[in-house]
Backbone as CSV, one residue per row, in Angstrom:
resi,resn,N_x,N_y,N_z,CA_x,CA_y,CA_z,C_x,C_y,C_z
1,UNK,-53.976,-60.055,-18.823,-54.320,-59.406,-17.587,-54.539,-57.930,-17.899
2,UNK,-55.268,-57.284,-17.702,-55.761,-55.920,-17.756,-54.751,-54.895,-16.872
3,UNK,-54.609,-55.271,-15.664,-53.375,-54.547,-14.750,-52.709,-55.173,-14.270
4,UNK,-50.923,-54.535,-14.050,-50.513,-54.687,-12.638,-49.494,-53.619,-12.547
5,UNK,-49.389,-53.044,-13.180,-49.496,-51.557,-12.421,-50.348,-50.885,-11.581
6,UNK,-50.007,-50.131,-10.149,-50.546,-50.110,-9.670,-51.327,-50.809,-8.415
7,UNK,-50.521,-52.095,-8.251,-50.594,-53.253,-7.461,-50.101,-52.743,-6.077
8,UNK,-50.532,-53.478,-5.158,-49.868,-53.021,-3.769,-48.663,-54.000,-3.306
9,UNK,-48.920,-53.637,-1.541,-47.887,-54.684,-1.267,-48.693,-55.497,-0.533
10,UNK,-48.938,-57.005,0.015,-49.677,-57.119,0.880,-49.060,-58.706,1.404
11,UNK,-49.402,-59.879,1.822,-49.070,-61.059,2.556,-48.968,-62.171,1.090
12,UNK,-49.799,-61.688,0.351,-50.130,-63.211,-0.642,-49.904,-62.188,-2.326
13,UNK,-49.707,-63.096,-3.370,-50.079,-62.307,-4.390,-51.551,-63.086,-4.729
14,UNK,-52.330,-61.806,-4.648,-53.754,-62.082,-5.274,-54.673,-60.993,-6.388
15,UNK,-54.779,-62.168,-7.474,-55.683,-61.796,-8.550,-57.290,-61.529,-8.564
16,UNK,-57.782,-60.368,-9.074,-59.272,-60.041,-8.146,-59.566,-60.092,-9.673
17,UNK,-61.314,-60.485,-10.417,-62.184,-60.610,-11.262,-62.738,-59.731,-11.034
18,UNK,-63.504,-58.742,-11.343,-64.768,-58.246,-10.841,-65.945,-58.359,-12.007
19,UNK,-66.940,-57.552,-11.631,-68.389,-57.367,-12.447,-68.650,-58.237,-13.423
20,UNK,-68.370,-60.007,-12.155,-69.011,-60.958,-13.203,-70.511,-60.999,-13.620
21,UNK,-71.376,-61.465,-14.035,-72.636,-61.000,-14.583,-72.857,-62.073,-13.454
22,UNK,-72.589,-63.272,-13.178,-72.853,-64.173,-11.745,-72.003,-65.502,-11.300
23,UNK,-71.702,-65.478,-10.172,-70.707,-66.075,-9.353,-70.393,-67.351,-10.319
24,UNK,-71.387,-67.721,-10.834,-71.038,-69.264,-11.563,-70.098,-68.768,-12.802
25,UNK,-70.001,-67.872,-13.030,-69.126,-67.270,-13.900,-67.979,-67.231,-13.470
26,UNK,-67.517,-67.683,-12.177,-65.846,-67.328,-11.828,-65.009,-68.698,-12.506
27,UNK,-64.384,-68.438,-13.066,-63.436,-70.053,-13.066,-62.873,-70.457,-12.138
28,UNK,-62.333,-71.570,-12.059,-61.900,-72.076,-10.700,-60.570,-72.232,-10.045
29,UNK,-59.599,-71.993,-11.562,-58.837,-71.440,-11.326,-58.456,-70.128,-12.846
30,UNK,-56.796,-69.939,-12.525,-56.135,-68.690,-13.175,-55.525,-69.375,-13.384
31,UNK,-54.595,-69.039,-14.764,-53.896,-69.508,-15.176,-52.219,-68.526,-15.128
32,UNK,-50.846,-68.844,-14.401,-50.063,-67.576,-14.034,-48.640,-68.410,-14.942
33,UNK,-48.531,-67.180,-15.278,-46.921,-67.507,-16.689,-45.913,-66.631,-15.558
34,UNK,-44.915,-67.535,-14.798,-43.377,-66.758,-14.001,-42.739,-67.236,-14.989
35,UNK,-41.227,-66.677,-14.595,-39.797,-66.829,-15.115,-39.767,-68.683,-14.687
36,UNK,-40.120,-68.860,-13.595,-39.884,-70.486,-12.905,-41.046,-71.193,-13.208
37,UNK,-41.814,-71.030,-14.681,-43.040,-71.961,-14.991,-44.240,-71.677,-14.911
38,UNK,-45.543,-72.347,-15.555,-46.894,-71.652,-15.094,-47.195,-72.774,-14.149
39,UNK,-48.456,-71.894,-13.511,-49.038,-72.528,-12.687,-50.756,-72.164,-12.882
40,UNK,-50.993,-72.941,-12.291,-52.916,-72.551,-11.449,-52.732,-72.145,-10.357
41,UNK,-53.662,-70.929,-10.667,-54.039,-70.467,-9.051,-54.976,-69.979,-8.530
42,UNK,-55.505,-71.005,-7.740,-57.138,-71.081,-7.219,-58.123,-70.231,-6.490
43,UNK,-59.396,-70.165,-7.185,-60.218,-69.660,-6.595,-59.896,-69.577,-5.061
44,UNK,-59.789,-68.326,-4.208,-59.881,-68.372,-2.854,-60.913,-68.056,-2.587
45,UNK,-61.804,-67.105,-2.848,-62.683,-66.540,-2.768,-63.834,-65.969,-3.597
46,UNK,-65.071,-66.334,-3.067,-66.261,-65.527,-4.395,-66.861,-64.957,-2.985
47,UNK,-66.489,-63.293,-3.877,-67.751,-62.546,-2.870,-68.463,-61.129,-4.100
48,UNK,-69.569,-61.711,-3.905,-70.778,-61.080,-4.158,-70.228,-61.548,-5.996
49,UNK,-70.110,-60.470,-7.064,-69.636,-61.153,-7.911,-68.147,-60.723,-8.216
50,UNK,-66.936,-60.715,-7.741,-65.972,-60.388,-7.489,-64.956,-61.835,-7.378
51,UNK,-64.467,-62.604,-7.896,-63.647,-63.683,-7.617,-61.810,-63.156,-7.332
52,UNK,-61.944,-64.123,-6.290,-60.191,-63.595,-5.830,-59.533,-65.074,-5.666
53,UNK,-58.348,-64.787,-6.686,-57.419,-66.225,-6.580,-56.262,-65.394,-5.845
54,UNK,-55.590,-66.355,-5.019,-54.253,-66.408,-4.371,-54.020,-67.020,-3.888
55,UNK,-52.029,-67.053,-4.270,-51.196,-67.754,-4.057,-50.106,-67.053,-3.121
56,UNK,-49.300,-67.932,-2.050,-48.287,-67.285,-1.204,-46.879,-67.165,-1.857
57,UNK,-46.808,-67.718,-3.046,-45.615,-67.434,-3.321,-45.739,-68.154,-4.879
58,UNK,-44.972,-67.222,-5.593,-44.838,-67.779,-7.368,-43.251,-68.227,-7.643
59,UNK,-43.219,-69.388,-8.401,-42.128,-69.904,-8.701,-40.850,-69.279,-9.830
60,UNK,-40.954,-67.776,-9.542,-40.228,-67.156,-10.312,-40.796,-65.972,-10.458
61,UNK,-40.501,-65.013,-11.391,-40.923,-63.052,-11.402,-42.371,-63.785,-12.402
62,UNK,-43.101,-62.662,-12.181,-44.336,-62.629,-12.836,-43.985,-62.500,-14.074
63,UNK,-44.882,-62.840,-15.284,-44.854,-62.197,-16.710,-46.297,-62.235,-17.118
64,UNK,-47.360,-63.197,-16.469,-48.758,-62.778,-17.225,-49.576,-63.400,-16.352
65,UNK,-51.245,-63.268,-16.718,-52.264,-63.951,-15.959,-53.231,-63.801,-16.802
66,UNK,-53.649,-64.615,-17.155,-54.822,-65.358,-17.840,-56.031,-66.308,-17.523
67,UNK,-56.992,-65.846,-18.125,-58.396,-66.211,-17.070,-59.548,-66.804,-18.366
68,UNK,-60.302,-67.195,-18.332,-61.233,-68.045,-19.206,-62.349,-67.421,-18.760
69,UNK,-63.381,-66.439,-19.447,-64.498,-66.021,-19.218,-65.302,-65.606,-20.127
70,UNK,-66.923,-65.210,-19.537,-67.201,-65.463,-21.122,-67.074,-64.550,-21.895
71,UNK,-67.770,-64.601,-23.161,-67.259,-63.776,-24.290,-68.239,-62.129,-23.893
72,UNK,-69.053,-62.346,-22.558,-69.833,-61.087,-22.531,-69.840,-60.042,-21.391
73,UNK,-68.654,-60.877,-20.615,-67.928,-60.087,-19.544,-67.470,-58.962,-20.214
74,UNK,-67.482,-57.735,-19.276,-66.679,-56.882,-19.732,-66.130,-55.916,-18.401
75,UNK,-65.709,-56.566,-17.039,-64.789,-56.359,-16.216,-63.680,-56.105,-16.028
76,UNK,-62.810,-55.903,-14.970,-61.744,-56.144,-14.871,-61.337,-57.289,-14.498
77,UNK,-59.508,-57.947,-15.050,-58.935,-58.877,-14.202,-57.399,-58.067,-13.674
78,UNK,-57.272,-58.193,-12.520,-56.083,-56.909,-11.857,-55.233,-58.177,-11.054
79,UNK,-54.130,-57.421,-10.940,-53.410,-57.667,-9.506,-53.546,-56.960,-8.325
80,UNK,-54.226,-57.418,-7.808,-54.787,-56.416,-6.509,-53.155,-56.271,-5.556
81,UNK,-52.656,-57.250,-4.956,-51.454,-57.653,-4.488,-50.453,-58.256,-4.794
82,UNK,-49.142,-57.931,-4.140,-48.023,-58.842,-4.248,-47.592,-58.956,-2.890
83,UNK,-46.943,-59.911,-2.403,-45.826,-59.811,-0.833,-45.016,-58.819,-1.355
84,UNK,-44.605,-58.267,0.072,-43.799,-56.813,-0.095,-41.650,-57.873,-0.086
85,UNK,-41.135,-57.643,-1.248,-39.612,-57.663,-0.947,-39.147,-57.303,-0.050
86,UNK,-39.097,-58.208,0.665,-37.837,-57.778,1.705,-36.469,-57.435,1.443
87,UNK,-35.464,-56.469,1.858,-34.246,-56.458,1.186,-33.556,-57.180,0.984
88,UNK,-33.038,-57.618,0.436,-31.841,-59.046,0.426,-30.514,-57.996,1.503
89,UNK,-30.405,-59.206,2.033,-29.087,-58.837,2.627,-27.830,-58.277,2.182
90,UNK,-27.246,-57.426,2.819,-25.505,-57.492,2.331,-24.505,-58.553,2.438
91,UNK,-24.173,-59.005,1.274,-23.217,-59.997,1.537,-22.221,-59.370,2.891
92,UNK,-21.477,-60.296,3.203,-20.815,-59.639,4.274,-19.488,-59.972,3.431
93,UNK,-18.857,-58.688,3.593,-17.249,-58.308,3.217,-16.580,-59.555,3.314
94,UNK,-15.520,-60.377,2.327,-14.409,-61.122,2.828,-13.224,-60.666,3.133
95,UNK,-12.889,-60.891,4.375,-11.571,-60.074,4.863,-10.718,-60.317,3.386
96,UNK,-9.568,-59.714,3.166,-8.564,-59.374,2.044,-7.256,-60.606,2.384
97,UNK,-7.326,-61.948,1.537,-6.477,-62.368,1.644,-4.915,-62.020,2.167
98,UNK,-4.609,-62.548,3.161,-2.897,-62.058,3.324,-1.991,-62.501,1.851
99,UNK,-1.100,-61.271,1.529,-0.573,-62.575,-0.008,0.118,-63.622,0.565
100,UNK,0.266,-64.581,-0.566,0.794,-65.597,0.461,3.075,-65.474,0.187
101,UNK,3.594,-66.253,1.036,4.960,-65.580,0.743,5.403,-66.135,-0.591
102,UNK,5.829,-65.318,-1.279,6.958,-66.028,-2.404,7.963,-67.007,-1.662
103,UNK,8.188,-67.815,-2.522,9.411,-68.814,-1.734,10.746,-68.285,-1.851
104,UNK,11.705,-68.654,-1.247,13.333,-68.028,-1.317,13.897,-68.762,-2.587
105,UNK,14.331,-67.821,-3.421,15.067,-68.334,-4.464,16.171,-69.702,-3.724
106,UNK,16.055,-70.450,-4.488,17.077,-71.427,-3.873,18.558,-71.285,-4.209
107,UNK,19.670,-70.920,-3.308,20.759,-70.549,-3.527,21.320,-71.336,-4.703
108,UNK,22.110,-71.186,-5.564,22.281,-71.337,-6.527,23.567,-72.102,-6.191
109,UNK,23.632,-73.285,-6.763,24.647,-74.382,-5.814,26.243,-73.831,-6.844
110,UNK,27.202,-73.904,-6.255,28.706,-73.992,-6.922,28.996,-74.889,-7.820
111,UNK,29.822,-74.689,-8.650,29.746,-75.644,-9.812,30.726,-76.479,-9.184
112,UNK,30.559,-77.847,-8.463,31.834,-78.849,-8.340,32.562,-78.988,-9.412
113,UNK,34.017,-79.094,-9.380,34.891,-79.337,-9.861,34.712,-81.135,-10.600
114,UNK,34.875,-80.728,-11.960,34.752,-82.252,-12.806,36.169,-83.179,-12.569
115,UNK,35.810,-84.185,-12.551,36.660,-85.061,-11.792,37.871,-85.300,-13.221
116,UNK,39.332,-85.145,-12.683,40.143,-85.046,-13.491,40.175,-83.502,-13.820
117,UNK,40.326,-82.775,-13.511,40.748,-81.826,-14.089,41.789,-81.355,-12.898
């Protein structure tokens, strides 16, 4: 992939082609390497010669994107977008266990007297 630095935030993550020499030049899909596996991810769009794949959600953090074109392209392939993170929540505090009681030593019984003495 050429970029993704520089990516925004937006609804979908989508991969943009540009200055294909002509539309039949887009592949049909992308090929995307996450932490949770690769996938394909499909042509959504051809406009003018510009191809845009996206997906609503990837099965793990990004690590690459890879595309099949020909050997005389000399465009970009970017991450135009990602969905914006929402914050993860705060766990919510667990109240502080009460300790629980030690038990009462058990009185310590008298020694009965041994029989015969």
């Amino acid at each position: 992939m050429n970029t993704v630095g520089g990516s925004s935030c937006g609804d979908e993550w989508l991969w943009v082609i540009n200055q294909l020499a002509s539309s039949s030049d887009a592949p049909s899909s992308i090929t995307v390497v996450t932490t949770g596996g690769t996938i394909q991810v499909p042509l959504c769009q051809l406009q003018n010669k510009n191809a845009h794949y996206c997906v609503a959600s990837l099965p793990g953090d990004l690590i690459d994107a890879t595309a099949q074109l020909p050997d005389n392209w000399s465009g970009k392939f970017v991450l135009s977008h990602h969905p914006c993170a929402s914050p993860s929540p705060s766990p919510s505090p667990s109240p502080n266990p009460s300790p629980s009681p030690n038990p009462s030593p058990s009185p310590n019984p008298s020694p009965s007297p041994s029989p015969g003495l």
